[in-house]
Structure formats: structure tokens, C-alpha cells
C-alpha positions, -999 to 999 in steps of 0.1 A, spaced: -249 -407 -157 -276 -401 -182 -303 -398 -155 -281 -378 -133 -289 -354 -168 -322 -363 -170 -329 -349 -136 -305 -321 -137 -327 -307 -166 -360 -314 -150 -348 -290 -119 -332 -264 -144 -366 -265 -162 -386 -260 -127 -365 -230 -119 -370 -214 -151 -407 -218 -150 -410 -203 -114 -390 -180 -122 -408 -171 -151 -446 -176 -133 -431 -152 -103 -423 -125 -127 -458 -129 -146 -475 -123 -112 -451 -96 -103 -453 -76 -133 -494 -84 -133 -496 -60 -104 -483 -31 -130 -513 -16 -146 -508 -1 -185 -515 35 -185 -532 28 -214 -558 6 -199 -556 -18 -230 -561 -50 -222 -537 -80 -234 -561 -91 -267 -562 -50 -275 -525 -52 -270 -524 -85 -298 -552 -69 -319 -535 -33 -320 -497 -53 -326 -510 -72 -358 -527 -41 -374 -492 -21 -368 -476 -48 -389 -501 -51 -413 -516 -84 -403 -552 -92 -410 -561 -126 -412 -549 -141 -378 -577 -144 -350 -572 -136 -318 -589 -161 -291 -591 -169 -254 -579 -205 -241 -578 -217 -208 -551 -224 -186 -521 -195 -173 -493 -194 -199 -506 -212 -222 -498 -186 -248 -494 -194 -278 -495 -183 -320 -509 -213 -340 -493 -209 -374 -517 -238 -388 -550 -220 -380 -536 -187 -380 -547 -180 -342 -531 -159 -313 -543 -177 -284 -540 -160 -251 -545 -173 -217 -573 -157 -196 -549 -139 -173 -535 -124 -208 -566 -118 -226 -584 -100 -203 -555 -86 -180 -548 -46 -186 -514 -50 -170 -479 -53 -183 -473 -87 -184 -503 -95 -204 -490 -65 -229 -457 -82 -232 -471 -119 -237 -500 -106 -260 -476 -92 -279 -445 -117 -282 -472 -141 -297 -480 -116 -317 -443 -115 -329 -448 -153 -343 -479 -139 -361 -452 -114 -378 -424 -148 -382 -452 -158 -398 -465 -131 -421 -426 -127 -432 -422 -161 -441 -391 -162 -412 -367 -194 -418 -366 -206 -378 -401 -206 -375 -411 -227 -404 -385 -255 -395 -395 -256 -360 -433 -261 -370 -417 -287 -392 -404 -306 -365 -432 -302 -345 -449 -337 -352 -417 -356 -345 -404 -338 -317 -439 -347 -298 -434 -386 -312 -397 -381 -300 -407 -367 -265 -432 -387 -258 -414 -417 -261 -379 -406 -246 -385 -418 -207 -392 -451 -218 -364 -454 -249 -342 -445 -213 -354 -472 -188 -356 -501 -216 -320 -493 -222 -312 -488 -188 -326 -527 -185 -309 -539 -221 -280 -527 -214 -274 -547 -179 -296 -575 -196 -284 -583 -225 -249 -558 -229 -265 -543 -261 -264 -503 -260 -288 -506 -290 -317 -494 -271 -294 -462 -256 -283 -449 -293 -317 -449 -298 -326 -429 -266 -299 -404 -273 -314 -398 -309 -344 -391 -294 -329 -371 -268 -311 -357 -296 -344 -347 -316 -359 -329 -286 -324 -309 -283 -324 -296 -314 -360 -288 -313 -347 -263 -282 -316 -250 -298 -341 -242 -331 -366 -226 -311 -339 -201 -288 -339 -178 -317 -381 -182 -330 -382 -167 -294 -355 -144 -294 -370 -122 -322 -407 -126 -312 -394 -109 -287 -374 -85 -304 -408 -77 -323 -426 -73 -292 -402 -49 -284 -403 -31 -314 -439 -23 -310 -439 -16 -274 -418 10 -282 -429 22 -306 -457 27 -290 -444 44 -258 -457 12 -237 -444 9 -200 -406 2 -200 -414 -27 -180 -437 -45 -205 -405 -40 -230 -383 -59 -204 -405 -86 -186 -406 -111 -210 -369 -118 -222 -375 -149 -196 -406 -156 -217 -392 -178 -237 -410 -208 -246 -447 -200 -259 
């Protein structure tokens, strides 16, 4: 039963990420009238809110977006940096809204960064908490090894359920400033599938 889970969740998660990678591509075909380019989009979002000591930098890979609240860093993806479309507008500046979490001390934020350390420890070991208690259990009749694999699997669940509303208002401060600053409608409704940064 529990890897009937296991592998419903891995397909759920491979929709959502093609889903999410098809709509990147699609709305990277939508120029900005602007012409700003994602990092002016991040650079422009943080000065609006009043935010001068986070960095902006480029990182390889394709959304592998993300705000670093330890070194204070907005790192954007090449595609993101660079692009002067709207879906690098709308990523650029949803990591920008965990720059503003971040600036305004926001309560989700700080307690998923928390967990970050054992979520990873938690993750990490999870596949193989499940096939040593897969093999204890039919072994040895213990479901020791299981309750252990379902707290981990129980770590990593919370971790999700902690981070649905980080994302949620990133987003809603992304949207905030594209508005604000008559961005393309689109770049205000692309990235509601973002996310996960």
C-alpha cells in the first residue's frame, strides 16, 4: 500500500512539473513591453519594497530559482535572468516576494528555513527507511522500521504543507508589484503553478 503512495506522488509530482516547465516555455514566448529583463524585474521589485541588502545573482540550471535567506541572495536561473519575457518577470519577482517574507520578518518563512536541515536528513534517507521496513517487517514481524519511515515521511509532509502558504504570498507579493506596476496581465497570472522555488 505505502508504495502504491510512494509512486502515486512521484507521477503527481511529474505532472506538476511539466506542467509547470510547459507554461514557463509558453509564457517565455510573451515579450514585456517594457523590455526589462528578469534581474531588472528582481532589482526594480526589491527597491519598491525598500530592500537594499539582498544581491541579485545568476545560477545555472532552468528553474532553479530561488531567494537564499542565509546569504541574502535572489538567485535566478539563466532563462530568468536574462529573459525579457513574462515568465521571467513573474519568477524574478515571486523570489523576490521571499526577499520581502524576509525583510518582514514573515512567520512561515522562518519555520520552513528552520526545517530545512532536517527535512533534507529526513528526505534523503526516506527510500531506504521504506525498503528496510518493507524487508523487517516480512523478516522479522517488527513494524519498527515502518513508524520510523512514516515519521520521516511525515517530516517531509509537513515541510510541504508549511511551505503551500511561503509560496502562496510570494506570490501574492509578486502580484502586488506587477500591478502595481501595470506589468502584462499574463506575468500576474503565470506563476500561481509556480509554486515550489
Amino acid at each position: 500500500m505505502l508504495l502504491v503512495i510512494s509512486i502515486l506522488f512521484a507521477v503527481l509530482g511529474a505532472i506538476v512539473s511539466g506542467i509547470l516547465k510547459r507554461k514557463f516555455n509558453q509564457y517565455s514566448e510573451v515579450p514585456l513591453s517594457n523590455g526589462q529583463t528578469g534581474a531588472e524585474v528582481a532589482a526594480a521589485m526589491l527597491r519598491y519594497n525598500q530592500i537594499y541588502d539582498v544581491k541579485i545573482t545568476q545560477i545555472d540550471g532552468q528553474l532553479t530559482d530561488h531567494y537564499n535567506p542565509q546569504d541574502k541572495t535572489v538567485n535566478l536561473s539563466y532563462d530568468v535572468y536574462y529573459g525579457r519575457n513574462v515568465a521571467a518577470a513573474a519568477v524574478a519577482a515571486h523570489e523576490c516576494g521571499h526577499a520581502v517574507q524576509h525583510a518582514t520578518a514573515y512567520n512561515f518563512l522562518q519555520m520552513r528555513s528552520n526545517m530545512v536541515p532536517i527535512v533534507n536528513i529526513a528526505a534523503s534517507l526516506q527510500q531506504y527507511l521504506f525498503m528496510a521496513a518493507l524487508v523487517g517487517m516480512s523478516m522479522f514481524k517488527s513494524p519498527m522500521l515502518m513508524i520510523v519511515a512514516l515519521v520521516a515521511f511525515g517530516v517531509t509532509t509537513l515541510f510541504s504543507l508549511v511551505t503551500l502558504p511561503v509560496e502562496f504570498d510570494a506570490s501574492n507579493s509578486r502580484t502586488i508589484y506587477l500591478s502595481a506596476h501595470e506589468l502584462p496581465r499574463k506575468s500576474r497570472l503565470i506563476l500561481p503553478l509556480y509554486l515550489y522555488s
